[in-house]
N, C-alpha and C positions, 0 to 999 in steps of 0.2 A: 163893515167887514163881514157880517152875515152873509152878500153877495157872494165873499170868494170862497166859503165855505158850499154854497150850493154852485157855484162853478165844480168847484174840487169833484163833489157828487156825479154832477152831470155828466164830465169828464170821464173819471173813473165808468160812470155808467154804458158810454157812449162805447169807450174801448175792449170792455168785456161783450159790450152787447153783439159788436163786428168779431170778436175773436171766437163769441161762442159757435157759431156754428159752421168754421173754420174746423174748428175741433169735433165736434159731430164725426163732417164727414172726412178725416183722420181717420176717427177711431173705426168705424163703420168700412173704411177701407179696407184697415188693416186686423178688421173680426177683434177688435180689443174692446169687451162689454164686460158689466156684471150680469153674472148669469144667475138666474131664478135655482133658488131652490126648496123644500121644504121649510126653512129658514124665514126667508124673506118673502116678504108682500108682493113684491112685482112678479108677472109671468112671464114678459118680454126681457130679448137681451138688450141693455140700456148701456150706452157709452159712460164710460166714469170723465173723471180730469175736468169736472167741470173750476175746480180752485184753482186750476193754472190761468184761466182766465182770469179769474175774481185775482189772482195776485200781479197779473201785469198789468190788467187796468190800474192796480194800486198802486204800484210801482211807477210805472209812466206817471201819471198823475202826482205822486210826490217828488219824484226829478222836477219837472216843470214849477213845482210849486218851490223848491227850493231857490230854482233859478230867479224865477218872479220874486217872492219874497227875500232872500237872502236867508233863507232860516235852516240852518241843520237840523235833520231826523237824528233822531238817538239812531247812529248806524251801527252800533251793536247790537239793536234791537231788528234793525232790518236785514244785517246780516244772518240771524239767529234765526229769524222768520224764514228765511230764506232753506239753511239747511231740512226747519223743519218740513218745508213742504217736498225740497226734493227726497225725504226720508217718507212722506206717505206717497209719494208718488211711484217713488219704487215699489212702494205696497201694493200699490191699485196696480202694477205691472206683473210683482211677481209677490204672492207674500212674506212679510218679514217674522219673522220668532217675533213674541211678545219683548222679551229680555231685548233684541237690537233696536226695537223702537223707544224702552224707555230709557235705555243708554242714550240715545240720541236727545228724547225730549230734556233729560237731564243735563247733556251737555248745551243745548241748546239757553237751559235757564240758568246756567251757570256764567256762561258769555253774556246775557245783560243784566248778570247782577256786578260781575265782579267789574264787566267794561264798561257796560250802559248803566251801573247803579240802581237798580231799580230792584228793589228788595223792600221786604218789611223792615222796617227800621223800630217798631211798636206793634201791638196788639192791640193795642187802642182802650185799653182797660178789659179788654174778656178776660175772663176769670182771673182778673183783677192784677194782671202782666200787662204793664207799661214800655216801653223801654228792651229792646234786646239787646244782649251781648251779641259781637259779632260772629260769634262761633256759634252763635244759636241763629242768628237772623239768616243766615244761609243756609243753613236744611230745612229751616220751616217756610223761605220763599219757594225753595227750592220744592220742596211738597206741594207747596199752594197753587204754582204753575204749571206741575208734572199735574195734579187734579182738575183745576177747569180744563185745562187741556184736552185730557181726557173725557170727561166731562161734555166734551164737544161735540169729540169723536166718537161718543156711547149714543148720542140723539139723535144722529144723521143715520133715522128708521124711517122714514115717511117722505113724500115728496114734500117740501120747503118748512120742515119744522126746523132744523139747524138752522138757515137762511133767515128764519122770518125770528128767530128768537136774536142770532145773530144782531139783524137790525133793531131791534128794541134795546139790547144791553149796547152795542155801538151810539143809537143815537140817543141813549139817557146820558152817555158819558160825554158825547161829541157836545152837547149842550150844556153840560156843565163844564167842561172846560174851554167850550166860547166863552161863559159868564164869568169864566176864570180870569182869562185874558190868554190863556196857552193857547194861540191859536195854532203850534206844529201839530200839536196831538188832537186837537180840534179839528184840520186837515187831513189828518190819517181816518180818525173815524169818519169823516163825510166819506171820504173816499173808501172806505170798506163798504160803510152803504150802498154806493150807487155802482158798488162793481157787484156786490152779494145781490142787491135787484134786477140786475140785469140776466144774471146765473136766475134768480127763480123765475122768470117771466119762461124760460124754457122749460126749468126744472117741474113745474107744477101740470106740462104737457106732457112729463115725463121722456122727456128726448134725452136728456142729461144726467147724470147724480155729481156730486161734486167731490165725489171720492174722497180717502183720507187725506189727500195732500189737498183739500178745501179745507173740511172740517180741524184738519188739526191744525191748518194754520190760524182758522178762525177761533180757535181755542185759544193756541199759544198768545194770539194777538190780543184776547179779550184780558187774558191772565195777566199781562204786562201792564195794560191798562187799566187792571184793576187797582193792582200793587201800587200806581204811581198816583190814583185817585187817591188815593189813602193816604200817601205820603203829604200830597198838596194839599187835602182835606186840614191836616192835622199844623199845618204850617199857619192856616188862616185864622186872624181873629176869630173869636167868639160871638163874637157879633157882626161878623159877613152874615148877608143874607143866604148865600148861598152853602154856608157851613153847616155840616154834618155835626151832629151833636149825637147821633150814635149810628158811626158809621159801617159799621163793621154789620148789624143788623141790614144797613141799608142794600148793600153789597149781595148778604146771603138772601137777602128778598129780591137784587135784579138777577142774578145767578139762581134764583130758585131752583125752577123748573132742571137743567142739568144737572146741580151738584145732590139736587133732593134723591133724581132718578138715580143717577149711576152709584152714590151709596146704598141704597135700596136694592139694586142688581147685585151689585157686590154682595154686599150681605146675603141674600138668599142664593146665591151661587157658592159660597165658602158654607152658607148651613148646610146645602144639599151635600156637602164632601166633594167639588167639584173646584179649577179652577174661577179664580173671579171673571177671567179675559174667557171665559168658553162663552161663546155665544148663545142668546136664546131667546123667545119671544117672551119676557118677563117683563118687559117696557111698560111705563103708563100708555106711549101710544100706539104699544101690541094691543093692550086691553082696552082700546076706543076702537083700533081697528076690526078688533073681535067682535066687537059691537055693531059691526058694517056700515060703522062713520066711513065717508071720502076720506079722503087724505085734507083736504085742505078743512074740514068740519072740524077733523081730530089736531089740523094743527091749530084752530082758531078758538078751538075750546083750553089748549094748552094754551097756547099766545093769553086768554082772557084769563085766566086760571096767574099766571105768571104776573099780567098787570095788577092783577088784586093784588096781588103780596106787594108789588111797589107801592102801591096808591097805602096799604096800610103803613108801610115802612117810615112814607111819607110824612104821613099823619100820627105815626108814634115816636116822631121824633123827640131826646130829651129824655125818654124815658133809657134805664142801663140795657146794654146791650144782653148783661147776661143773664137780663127775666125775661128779652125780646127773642135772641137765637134759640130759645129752647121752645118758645112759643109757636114759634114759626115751624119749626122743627113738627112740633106735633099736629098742629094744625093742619101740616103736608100729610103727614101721617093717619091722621084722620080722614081727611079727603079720597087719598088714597085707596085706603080700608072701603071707604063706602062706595068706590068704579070698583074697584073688586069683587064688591057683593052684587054690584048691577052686572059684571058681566059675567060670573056665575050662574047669577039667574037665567042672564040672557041666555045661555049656553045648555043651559037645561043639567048641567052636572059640573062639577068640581074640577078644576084643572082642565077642561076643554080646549080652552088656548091655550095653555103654555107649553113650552116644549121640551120632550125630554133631555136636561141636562145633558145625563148621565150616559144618555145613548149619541146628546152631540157629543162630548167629550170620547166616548169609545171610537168616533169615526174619525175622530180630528185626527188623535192617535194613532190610527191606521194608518190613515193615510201621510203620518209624518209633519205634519204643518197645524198650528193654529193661529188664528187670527187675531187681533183684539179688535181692527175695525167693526163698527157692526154693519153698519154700509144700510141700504134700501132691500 
């Protein structure tokens, strides 16, 4: 069964890789780029829309698989997916208020909890909450996937660091639920992989970005699959091999590297007195690029940075979640703390790279728009 799993990939890979640069020269026709600016890393104007690729390879690829197999997709979840991408796409065309995108991602997680079910059902024993009532399991799913989501859409700063994290939290899950036996959801991740590889083999040329209507759907998509990991996790004996005995730990160590960043951003953006969604060079992979790592150094050091937390996750199985999450917590925090102080030094003075909040917020303002994407 492995075979149809790397079919699925291949597939998915094959269709993105013909529709990418399709889309190129679209965009290139019709002058529709991200454009450099003070802000962002890039100096060229760079086509967006690389996720509408990575979502019809996906797409195509689970038709087919549906037909061959006989297996229905959670199609609330693919309907859901769906609005979200045509919600960052409009972004990447014209930009949306902060308030109309998370109205969307909320509506968006509201249609596959209430249709497709896929909700927290449990907390898994963190801080010592079992069991939710249903008036409680639905704001706090509903948070959990407006977050990775987010989350996504905060890391797609560097040519293939969303892509390449993308595929690591896709293909941790797509392997565990082969060994599950779910092979629908085992099929959706092969096929996010080989459509998100096909997107970086350009992206890392930089011909392409994959705009919000990429990244947020690779958010929205990882958040559902996470949710539903948990559920299926907690259904399995205790002695499956392949059981989580602290899952919830295991989760915030494959999700690290996002959910660490963008609370970190947040925060130092509401300290400053400033919106959280204002844009800024405050990223862990602002402060590598400060550094005058490549793009693919600074994604490869996040990528390894990201597998240590699994491989620990891995190995501290068994022990409670809630001496694990805080550990992990700080551990980020510490790491952190210590590229801060190397790229201080590197910079010869204090605050070198990062950018003025407070004067992006004054322009955003002017000029009547602000963004949450943070884009290339």
């Amino acid at each position: 069964m492995i075979e149809e799993l790397v079919c699925c990939a291949l597939l998915a890979f094959t269709i993105s890789l013909v529709l990418m640069p399709e889309i190129i020269k679209v965009a290139h026709s019709y002058q529709i780029h991200d454009l450099p600016n003070e802000r962002k890393v890039h100096s060229q104007q760079i086509p967006r829309f690389g996720g509408l690729a990575i979502f019809i390879g996906l797409i195509i690829t689970l038709l087919l698989w549906s037909f061959w197999r006989s297996e229905l997709f959670n199609l609330p979840l693919l309907a859901a997916a769906t609005g979200i991408l045509i919600i960052g796409f409009r972004d990447d065309f014209l930009p949306l208020r902060p308030s109309i995108k998370l109205l969307a991602e909320i509506a968006g997680a509201f249609i596959i909890i209430f249709f497709g079910d896929i909700r927290l059902n449990s907390l898994h024993g963190l801080l010592g909450i079992g069991e939710l009532p249903i008036y409680v399991s639905y704001p706090v799913s509903i948070f959990t996937i407006v977050v990775i989501t987010n989350a996504f859409n905060l890391i797609d700063g560097i040519n293939g660091l969303a892509g390449s994290i993308a595929i690591l939290v896709f293909g941790t899950y797509g392997s565990w639920f082969y060994i599950n036996g779910d092979m629908a959801t085992a099929a959706l991740c092969f096929g996010i992989i080989g459509s998100t590889l096909a997107f970086l083999i350009f992206n890392y040329q930089s011909k392409i970005f994959m705009g919000d209507c990429g990244s947020l759907l690779l958010g929205f998509m990882a958040a559902a699959v996470t949710i539903k990991f948990l559920g299926d996790n907690a259904r399995l004996p205790e002695t499956a091999a392949h059981y989580f005995t602290s899952p919830i730990m295991f989760v915030s160590c494959l999700l690290a590297f996002p959910l660490f960043d963008t609370i970190r951003v947040f925060t130092l953006r509401v300290a400053s007195g400033v919106s959280p969604f204002t844009p800024d060079r405050n990223h862990i992979h602002h402060l590598l690029i400060g550094m005058n790592f490549p793009h693919a150094v600074a994604t490869t050091i996040i990528l390894a940075f990201n597998l240590a937390f699994i491989i620990a996750a891995l190995l501290l199985q068994g022990y409670n979640d809630n001496l694990l999450v805080p550990g992990g917590i700080i551990s980020a925090i510490i790491l952190t703390r210590f590229l801060k102080s190397r790229t201080t030094r590197f910079n010869g003075k204090k605050g070198n790279l990062l950018h003025d909040v407070r004067k992006a917020t004054q322009k955003t303002r002017s000029t009547g728009k602000e963004k949450v994407g943070e884009g290339v």
